[in-house]
C-alpha positions as CSV (number, residue, x, y, z in Angstrom):
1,X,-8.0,-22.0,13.3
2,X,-8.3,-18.3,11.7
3,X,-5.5,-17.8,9.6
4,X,-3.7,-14.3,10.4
5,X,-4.7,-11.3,8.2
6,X,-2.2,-9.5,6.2
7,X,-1.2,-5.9,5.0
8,X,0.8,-5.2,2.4
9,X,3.0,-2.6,2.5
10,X,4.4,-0.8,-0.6
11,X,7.2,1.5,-0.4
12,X,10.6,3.0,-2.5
13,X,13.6,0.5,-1.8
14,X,15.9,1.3,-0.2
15,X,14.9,5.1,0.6
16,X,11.5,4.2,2.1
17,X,13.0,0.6,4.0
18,X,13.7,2.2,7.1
19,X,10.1,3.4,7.7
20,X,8.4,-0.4,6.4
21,X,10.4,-1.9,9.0
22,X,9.0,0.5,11.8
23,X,5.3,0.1,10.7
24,X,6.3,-3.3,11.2
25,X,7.3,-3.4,14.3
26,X,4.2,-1.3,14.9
27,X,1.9,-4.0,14.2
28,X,3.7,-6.8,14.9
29,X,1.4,-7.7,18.0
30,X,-1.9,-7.7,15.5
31,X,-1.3,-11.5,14.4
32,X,-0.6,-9.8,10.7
33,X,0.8,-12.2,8.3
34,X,4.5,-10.9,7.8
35,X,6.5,-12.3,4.1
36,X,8.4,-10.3,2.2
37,X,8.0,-9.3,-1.9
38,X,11.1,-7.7,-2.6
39,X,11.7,-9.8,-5.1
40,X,9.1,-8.7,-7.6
41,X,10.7,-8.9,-10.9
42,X,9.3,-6.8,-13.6
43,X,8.9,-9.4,-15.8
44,X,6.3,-10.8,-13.3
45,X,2.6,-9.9,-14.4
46,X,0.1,-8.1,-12.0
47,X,-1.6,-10.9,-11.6
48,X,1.4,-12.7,-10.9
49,X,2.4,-10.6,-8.0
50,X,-0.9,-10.6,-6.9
51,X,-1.6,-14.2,-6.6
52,X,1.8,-14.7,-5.2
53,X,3.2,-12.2,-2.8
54,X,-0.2,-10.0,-2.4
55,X,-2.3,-12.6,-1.8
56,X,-3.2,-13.1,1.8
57,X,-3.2,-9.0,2.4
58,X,-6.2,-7.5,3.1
59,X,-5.3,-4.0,2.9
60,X,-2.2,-2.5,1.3
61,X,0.1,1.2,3.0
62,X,1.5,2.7,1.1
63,X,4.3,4.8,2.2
64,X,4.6,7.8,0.6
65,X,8.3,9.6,0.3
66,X,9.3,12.3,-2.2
67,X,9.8,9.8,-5.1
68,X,7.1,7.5,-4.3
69,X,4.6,9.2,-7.1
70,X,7.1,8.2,-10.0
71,X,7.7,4.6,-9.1
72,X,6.4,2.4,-11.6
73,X,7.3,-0.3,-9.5
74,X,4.8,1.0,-6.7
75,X,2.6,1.6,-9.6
76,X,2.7,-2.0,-10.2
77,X,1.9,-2.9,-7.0
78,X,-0.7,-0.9,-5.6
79,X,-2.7,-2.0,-9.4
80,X,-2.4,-5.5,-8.3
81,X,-3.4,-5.2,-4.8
82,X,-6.5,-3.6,-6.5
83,X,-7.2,-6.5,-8.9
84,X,-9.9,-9.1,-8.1
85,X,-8.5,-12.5,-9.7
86,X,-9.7,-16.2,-9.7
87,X,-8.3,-16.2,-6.6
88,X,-7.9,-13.4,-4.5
89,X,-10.4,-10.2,-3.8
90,X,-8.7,-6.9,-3.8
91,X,-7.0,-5.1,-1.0
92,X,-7.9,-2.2,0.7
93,X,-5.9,1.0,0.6
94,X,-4.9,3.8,2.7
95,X,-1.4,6.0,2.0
96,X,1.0,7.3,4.8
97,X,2.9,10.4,4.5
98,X,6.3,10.0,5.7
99,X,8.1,12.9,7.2
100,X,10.2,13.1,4.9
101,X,7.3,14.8,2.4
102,X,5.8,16.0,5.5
103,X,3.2,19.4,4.9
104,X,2.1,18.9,8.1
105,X,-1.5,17.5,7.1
106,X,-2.1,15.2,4.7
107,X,-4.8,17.9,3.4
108,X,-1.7,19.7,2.6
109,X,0.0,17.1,0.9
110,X,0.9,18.5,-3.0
111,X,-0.9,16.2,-5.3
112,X,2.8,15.3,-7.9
113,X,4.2,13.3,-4.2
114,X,1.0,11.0,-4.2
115,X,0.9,8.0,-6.6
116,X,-1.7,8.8,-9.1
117,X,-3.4,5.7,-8.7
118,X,-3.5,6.1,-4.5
119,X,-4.8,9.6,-5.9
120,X,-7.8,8.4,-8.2
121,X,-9.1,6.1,-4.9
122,X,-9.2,9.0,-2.3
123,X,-10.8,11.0,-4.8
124,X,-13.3,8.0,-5.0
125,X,-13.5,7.6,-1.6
126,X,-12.3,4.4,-1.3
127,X,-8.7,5.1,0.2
128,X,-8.1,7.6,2.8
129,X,-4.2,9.3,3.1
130,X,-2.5,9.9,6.8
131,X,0.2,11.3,8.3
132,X,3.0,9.3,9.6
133,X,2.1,8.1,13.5
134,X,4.0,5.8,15.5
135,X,1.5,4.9,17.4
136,X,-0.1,1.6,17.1
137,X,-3.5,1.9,17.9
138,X,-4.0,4.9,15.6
139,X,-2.3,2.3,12.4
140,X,-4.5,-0.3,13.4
141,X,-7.5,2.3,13.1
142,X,-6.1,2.8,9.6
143,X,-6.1,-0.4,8.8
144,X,-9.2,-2.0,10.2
145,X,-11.3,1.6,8.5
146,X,-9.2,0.2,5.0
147,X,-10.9,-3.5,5.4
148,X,-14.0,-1.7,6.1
149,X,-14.0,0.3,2.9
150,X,-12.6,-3.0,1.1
151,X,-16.0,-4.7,1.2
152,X,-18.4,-1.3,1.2
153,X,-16.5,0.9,-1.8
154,X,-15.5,-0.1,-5.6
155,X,-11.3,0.5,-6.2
156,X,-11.1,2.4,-9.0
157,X,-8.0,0.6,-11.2
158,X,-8.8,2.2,-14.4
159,X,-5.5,4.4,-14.9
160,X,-2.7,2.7,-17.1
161,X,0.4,1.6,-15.8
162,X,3.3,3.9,-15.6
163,X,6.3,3.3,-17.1
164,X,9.8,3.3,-15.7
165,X,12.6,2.0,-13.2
166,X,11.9,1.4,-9.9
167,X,11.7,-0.7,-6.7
168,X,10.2,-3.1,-3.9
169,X,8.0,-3.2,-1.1
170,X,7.0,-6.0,2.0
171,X,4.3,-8.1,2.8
172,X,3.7,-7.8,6.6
């Protein structure tokens, strides 16, 4: 048997919670693997939190509100979908605008709302960025072109980790 595939979905908590559940929903017909990582700590290591609640993704959304950029919590997590570890290979990546940070086209999109390190892979190539769509064949598009790009394009993780407060995301 084919164990399900899995996308991780980073996001502000609680702000952001609303729209994770959605995208959800979205995909729940897609035999995605669907846990839950809101408790990260932030005493946990990146490879911690990879091995442990990133681990079966193959492709991490980020969804991007107006306060997204500064979370070092999202930080945290989009560096250690990126990791490659004993274990686990790294994710792919793609980021969804949310309409609450909405400029209409994600070419639009003022660069201080995008995490910086979502921001160093589409400059790379290797993530793309989207406007929000509830409309599941067009997610599933993003998704399957983000596990493409996984296994054809190098993740660029270089940046340091930001420091600060912040919060949680989902495993779905």
């Amino acid at each position: 048997m084919i164990s399900p595939l899995g996308i991780h979905i980073c996001y502000l908590h609680p702000a952001d919670e609303d729209y994770a559940l959605r995208l959800r929903q979205l995909m729940r017909g897609d035999c995605l693997r669907f846990s839950d990582s809101s408790g990260i700590g932030e005493d946990q290591s990146e490879v911690n939190i990879k091995d442990n609640q990133i681990r079966n993704a193959v492709a991490t959304a980020v969804l991007i509100g107006p306060r997204t950029a500064a979370s070092c919590m999202i930080d945290r997590e989009i560096y250690a979908s990126l990791l490659n570890t004993a274990r686990y290979l790294h994710t792919g990546l793609f980021g969804i605008l949310l309409p609450s940070c909405s400029a209409g086209s994600p070419s639009l999109a003022k660069p201080e709302i995008v995490p910086p390190r979502l921001a160093d892979n589409l400059q790379t190539g290797f993530a793309d960025l989207y406007q929000w769509r509830e409309d599941t064949s067009v997610v599933r598009a993003w998704f399957q072109r983000a596990v493409r790009k996984r296994d054809t394009i190098l993740p660029n993780n270089r940046r340091g980790l930001l420091k600060q407060e912040t919060h949680h995301s989902v495993f779905l």
